[in-house]
Every structure is written in structure tokens, then in C-alpha cells.
C-alpha positions as a Python dict, from the first residue, in 0.01 Angstrom:
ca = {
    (1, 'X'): (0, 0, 0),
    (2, 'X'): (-121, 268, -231),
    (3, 'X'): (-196, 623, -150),
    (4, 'X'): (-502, 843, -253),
    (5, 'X'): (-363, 1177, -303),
    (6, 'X'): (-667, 1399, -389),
    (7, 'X'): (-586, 1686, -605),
    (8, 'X'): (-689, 2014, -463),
    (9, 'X'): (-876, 2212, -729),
    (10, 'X'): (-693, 2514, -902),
    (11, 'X'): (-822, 2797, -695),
    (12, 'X'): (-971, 3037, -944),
    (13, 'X'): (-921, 3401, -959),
    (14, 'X'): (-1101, 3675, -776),
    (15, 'X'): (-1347, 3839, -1071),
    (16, 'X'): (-1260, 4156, -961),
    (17, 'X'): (-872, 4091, -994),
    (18, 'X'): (-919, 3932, -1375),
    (19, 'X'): (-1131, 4334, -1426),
    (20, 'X'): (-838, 4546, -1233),
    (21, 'X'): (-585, 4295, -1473),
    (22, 'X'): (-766, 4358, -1753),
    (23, 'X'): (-784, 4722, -1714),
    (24, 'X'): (-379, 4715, -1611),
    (25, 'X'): (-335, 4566, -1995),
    (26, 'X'): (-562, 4821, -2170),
    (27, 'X'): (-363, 5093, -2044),
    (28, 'X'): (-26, 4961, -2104),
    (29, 'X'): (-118, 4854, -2446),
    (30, 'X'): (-279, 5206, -2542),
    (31, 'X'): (64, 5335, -2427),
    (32, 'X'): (246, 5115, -2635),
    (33, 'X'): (434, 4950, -2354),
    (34, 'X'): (548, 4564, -2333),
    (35, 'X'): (488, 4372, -2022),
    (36, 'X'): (853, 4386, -2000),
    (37, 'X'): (914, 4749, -2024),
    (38, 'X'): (631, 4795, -1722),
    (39, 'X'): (797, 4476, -1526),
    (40, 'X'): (1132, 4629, -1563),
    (41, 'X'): (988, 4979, -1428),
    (42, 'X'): (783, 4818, -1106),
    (43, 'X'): (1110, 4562, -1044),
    (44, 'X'): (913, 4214, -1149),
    (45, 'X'): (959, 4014, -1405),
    (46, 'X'): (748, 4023, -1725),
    (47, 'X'): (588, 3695, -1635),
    (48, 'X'): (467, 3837, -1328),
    (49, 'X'): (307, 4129, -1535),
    (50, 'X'): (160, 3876, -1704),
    (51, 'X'): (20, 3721, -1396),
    (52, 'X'): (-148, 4027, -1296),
    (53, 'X'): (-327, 4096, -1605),
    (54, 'X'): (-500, 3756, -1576),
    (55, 'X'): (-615, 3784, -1243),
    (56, 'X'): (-360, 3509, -1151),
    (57, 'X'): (-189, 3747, -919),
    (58, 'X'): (-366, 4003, -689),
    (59, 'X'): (-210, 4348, -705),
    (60, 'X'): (-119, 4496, -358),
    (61, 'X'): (-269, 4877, -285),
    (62, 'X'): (78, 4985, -326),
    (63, 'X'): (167, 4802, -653),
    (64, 'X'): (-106, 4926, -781),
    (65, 'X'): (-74, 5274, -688),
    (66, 'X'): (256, 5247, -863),
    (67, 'X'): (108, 5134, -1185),
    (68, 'X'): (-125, 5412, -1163),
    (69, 'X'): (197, 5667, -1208),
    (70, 'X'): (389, 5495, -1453),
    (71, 'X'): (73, 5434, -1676),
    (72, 'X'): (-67, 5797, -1572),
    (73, 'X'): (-404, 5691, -1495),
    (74, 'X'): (-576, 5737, -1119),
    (75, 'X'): (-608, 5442, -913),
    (76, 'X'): (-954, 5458, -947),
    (77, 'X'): (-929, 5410, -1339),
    (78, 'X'): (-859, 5028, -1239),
    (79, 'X'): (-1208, 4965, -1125),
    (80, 'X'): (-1442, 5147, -1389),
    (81, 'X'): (-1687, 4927, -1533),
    (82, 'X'): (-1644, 4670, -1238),
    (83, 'X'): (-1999, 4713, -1117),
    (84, 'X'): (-2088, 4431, -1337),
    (85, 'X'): (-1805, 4201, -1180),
    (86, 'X'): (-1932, 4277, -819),
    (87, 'X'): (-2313, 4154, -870),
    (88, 'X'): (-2393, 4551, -833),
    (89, 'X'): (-2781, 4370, -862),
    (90, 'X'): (-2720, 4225, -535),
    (91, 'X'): (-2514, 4525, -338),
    (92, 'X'): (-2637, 4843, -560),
    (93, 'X'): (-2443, 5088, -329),
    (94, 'X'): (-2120, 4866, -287),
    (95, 'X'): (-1914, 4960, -579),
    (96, 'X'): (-2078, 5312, -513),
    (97, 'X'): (-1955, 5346, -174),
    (98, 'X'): (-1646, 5342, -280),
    (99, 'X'): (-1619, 5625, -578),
    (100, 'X'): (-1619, 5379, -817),
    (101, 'X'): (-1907, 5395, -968),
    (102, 'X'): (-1920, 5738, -1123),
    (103, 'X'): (-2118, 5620, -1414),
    (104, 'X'): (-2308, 5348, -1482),
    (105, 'X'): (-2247, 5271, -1868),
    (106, 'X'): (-2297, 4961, -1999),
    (107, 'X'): (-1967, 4744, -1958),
    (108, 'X'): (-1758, 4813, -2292),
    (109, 'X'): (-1703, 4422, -2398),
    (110, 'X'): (-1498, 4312, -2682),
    (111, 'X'): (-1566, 4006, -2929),
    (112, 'X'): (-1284, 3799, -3006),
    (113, 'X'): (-1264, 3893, -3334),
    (114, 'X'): (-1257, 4269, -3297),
    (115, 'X'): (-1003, 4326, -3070),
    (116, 'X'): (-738, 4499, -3271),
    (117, 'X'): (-1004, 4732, -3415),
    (118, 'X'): (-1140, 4843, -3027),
    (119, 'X'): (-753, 4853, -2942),
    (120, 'X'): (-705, 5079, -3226),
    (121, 'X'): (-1060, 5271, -3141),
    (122, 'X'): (-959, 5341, -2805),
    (123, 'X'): (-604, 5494, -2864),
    (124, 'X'): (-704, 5719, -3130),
    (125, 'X'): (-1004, 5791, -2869),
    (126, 'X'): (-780, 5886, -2608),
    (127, 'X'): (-616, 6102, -2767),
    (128, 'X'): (-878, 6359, -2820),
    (129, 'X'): (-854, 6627, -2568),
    (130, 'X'): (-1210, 6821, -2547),
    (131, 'X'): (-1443, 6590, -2319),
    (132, 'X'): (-1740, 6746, -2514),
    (133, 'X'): (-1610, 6577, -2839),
    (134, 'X'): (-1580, 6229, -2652),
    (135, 'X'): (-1909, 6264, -2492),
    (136, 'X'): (-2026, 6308, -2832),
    (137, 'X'): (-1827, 6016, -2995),
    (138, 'X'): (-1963, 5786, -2712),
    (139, 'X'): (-2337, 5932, -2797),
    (140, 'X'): (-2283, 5859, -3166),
    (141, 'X'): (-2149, 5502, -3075),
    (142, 'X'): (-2442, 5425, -2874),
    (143, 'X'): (-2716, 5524, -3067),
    (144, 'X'): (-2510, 5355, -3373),
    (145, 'X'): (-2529, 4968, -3149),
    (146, 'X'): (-2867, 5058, -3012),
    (147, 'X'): (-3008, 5152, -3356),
    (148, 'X'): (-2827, 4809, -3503),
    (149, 'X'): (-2983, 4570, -3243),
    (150, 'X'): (-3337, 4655, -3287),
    (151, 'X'): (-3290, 4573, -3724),
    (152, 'X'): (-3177, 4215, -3569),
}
């Protein structure tokens, strides 16, 4: 007699765990740090690092709050930019309610193709102290993108 075993589908991750993952391997590769260095530190293994940067694995309040020291970054720095993961369209004020949504940029997106460039962008970026100059950079980036897709 044969058995049906039905598969049950690969559950998929929570869109706002892939952001918070995403944003976990920003920040430890602007600092330079391997996914073993930042296991080693939080007491996990590097594959589990690597679990939370895809979303595979949520990160606890705690865990988190702990990779908000060793990276030196608020807690808070996790979430920018997630109004676009939530549906903001749908719930305006969610994201809002809670402090996240300070500002209401356009998501920063990277092509494929580009990545090392934006990786190299953004540490150099980081590194300049006066806010002024950085609001200005972003200003100048802006009006650089905006300008390019109206000529296409």
C-alpha cells in the first residue's frame, strides 16, 4: 500500500525580517566584519549569522539589541527604509507609530551589478562627520538620478 506524503511548502520569510537582515549585513560589512567575527561576538555560529541576514531566521528583541552595540548603530537603524516592506500604502501611520519612520526617502535599492560600488559609496559616506555635508551629498545624488531619468 503506498503512502501520499504531501510536502508542506517552504514557509517563506517575514519581508520585514529579509529588511532588518539586510540592514544587519550592511552594517557589518561597512565595518569590515565577517559573519564569523560577529557570530563569534553574539555566541552563534557564522551560519546562523548567515541565517539572519536572509530573513531565514527572525532576530529576538534582545539579539538584536545586542547587534545594535557591537555594530554601534541604534536599534532603530534596523528598520529605516522598511516603510516600503510594510505596505505603508495600506497602514500610513504603522511604521510611523513606531519611530520608525523618521523620513520618508525613497528606499535606497541596489542593482546587481553595482553592489561593490554602493558598498564602497556608503563607507566612504559614513565616514563624513558634518550632517550638513551628507545632507548635501544626498541632495546632489538625488537631483543627479532624478535629472538622469527624465533624458530616458
Amino acid at each position: 500500500m503506498e503512502q501520499c506524503v504531501a510536502m508542506a511548502p517552504r514557509k517563506q520569510p517575514n519581508p520585514i525580517d529579509i529588511h532588518v537582515g539586510s540592514r544587519l549585513k550592511l552594517r557589518r560589512t561597512l565595518m569590515g566584519m565577517t559573519q564569523e567575527k560577529l557570530g563569534d561576538q553574539l555566541g552563534v555560529t557564522f551560519q546562523q549569522v548567515q541565517k539572519y541576514e536572509k530573513g531565514a531566521n527572525r532576530i529576538g528583541a534582545s539579539r538584536l539589541q545586542e547587534i545594535s552595540q557591537i555594530l554601534e548603530v541604534p536599534v532603530s537603524f534596523f528598520f529605516e527604509d522598511a516603510s516600503h516592506v510594510t505596505g505603508e500604502a495600506a497602514a500610513p501611520n504603522r511604521v510611523a507609530e513606531f519611530g520608525f519612520a523618521e523620513d520618508h526617502a525613497t528606499p535606497f535599492e541596489i542593482s546587481r551589478g553595482s553592489t561593490s560600488e554602493a558598498h564602497a559609496l556608503a563607507r566612504a559616506f559614513s565616514q563624513i562627520q558634518d550632517a550638513r555635508i551628507r545632507r548635501r551629498i544626498i541632495d546632489l545624488v538625488e537631483t543627479l538620478a532624478d535629472s538622469h531619468s527624465h533624458r530616458i
